[in-house]
N, C-alpha and C positions, 0 to 999 in steps of 0.2 A: 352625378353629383347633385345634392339639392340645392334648390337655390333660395339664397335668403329672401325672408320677407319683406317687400318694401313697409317703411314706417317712418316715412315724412310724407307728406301733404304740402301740392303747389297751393300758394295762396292765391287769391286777385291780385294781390298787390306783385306779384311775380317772387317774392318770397318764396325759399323750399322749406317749409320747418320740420324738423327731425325730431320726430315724436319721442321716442327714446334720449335723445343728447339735444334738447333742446336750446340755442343759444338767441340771448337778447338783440343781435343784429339782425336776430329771424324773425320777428314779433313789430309787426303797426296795429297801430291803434285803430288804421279805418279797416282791415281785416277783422278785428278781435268787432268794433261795433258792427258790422255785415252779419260776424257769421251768429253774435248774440242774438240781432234782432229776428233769425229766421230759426233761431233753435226753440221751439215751445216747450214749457213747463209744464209738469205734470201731464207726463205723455201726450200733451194735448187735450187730455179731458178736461175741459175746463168751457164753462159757458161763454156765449159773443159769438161775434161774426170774424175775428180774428183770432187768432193762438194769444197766449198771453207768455210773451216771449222772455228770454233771461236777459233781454237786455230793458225791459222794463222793470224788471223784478232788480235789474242791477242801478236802476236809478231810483226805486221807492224804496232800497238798505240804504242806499247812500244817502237817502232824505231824513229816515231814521235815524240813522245813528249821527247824523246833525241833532238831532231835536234832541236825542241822549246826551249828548255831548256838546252842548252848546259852547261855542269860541277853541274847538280841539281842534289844530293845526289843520290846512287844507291837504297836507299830504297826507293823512291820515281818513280823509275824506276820500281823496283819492284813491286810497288800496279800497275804501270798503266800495266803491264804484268797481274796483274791477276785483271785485270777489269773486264772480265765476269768470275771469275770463277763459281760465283754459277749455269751459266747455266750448268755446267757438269754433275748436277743434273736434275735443270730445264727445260734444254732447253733452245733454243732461241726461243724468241716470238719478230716477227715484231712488228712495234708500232700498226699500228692497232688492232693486236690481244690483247696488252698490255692494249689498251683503252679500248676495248670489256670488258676483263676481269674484270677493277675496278683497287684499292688501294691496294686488299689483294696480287696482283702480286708485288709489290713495298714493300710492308711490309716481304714479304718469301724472296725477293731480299737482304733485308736490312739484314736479323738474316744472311743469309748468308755471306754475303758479311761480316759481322763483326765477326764472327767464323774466317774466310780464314785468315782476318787479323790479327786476334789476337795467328791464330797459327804459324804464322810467321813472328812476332814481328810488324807489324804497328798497327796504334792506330787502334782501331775498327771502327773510324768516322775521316774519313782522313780533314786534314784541306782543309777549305775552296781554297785557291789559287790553290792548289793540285789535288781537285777533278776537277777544273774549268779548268784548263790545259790538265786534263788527258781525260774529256771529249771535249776539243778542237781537239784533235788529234785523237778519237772518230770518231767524225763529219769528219775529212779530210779523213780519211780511209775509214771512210763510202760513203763520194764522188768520190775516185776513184775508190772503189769497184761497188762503181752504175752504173758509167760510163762504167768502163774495162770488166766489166763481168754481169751483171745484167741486162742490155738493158734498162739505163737511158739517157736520154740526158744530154748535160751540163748543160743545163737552169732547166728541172726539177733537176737535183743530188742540184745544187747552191737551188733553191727555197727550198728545203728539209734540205739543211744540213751545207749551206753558201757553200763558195768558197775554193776551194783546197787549198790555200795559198802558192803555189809553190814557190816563191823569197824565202823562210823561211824553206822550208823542202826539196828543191829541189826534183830530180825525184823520183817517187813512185811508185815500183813495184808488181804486185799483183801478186804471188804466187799461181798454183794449184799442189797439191802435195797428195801422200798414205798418207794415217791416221797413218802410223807406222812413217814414216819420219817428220810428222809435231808434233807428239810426243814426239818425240828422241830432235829436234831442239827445242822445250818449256822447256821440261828438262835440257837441256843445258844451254839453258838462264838464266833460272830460279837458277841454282847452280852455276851459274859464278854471276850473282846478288847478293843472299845470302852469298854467299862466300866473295865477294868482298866488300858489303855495310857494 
């Protein structure tokens, strides 16, 4: 008889999360900022003497799309802070790898990504305007991260991910940092958000 695949993941926090049926009593917040700050972006190529981790990348959107949306609800602030959370489990995967992969990478994204919210009050499927914002500042972070650290040019970072939008967010500074210090500062955020929305 064959035996099925395990497909949950102990956490630190002694959490089991079930990567398939994920549920919000299975998702902390000091697991999701651990496993961000040690997950690097852009395979790791990327210049420093540290990775330039998604949990930094998830607090220069969330800086972003403040500066877009100047006085928009803290809770709203909040999802775009944990925009990638479900890589803390998954990983980050470049788009190419994404494409490689199929739909099933997008559908493990989605249970995710609706667990994270629901266990910390936003809707499971954020509205429309919200998600379209939150991946606008996505895209600008990911153009300065191209440029600053990753050995893009302007023309290819613009062809890839549009234009930085500077007039609108003004300067953008990319961060490399210990995985204990870009944890401590997600944590931060993240409870001055919750607190305050």
């Amino acid at each position: 008889m064959a035996k099925t695949p395990r497909a949950w993941q102990r956490m630190l926090s002694g959490r089991r999360l079930d990567l398939l049926d994920p549920t919000p009593m299975d998702i902390e917040v000091e697991d999701i900022a651990h496993g961000l700050a040690f997950v690097a972006r852009w395979n790791g190529q990327t210049l420093g003497d540290w990775p330039y981790s998604v949990a930094e990348h998830s607090l220069l959107v969330e800086e972003i799309f403040a500066r877009l949306n100047p006085g928009i609800a803290l809770r709203w602030r909040l999802a775009a802070l944990l925009h990638d959370a479900p890589e803390y489990v998954i990983g980050d995967m470049i788009s190419p790898v994404k494409a490689a992969v199929g739909p099933g990478y997008g559908a493990l994204d989605d249970r995710l990504t609706a667990a994270v919210h629901l266990r910390f009050g936003l809707p499971a499927t954020l509205p429309g305007p919200i998600k379209k914002e939150i991946k606008r500042a996505d895209r600008i972070s990911a153009w300065h991260e191209a440029v600053k650290i990753a050995g893009f040019t302007d023309g290819e970072a613009t062809k890839l991910f549009g234009g930085p939008e500077l007039p609108l967010t003004g300067p953008v500074e990319i961060l490399l940092r210990p995985p204990v210090e870009v944890r401590a500062q997600f944590l931060q955020r993240f409870a001055r958000l919750l607190a305050e929305g």
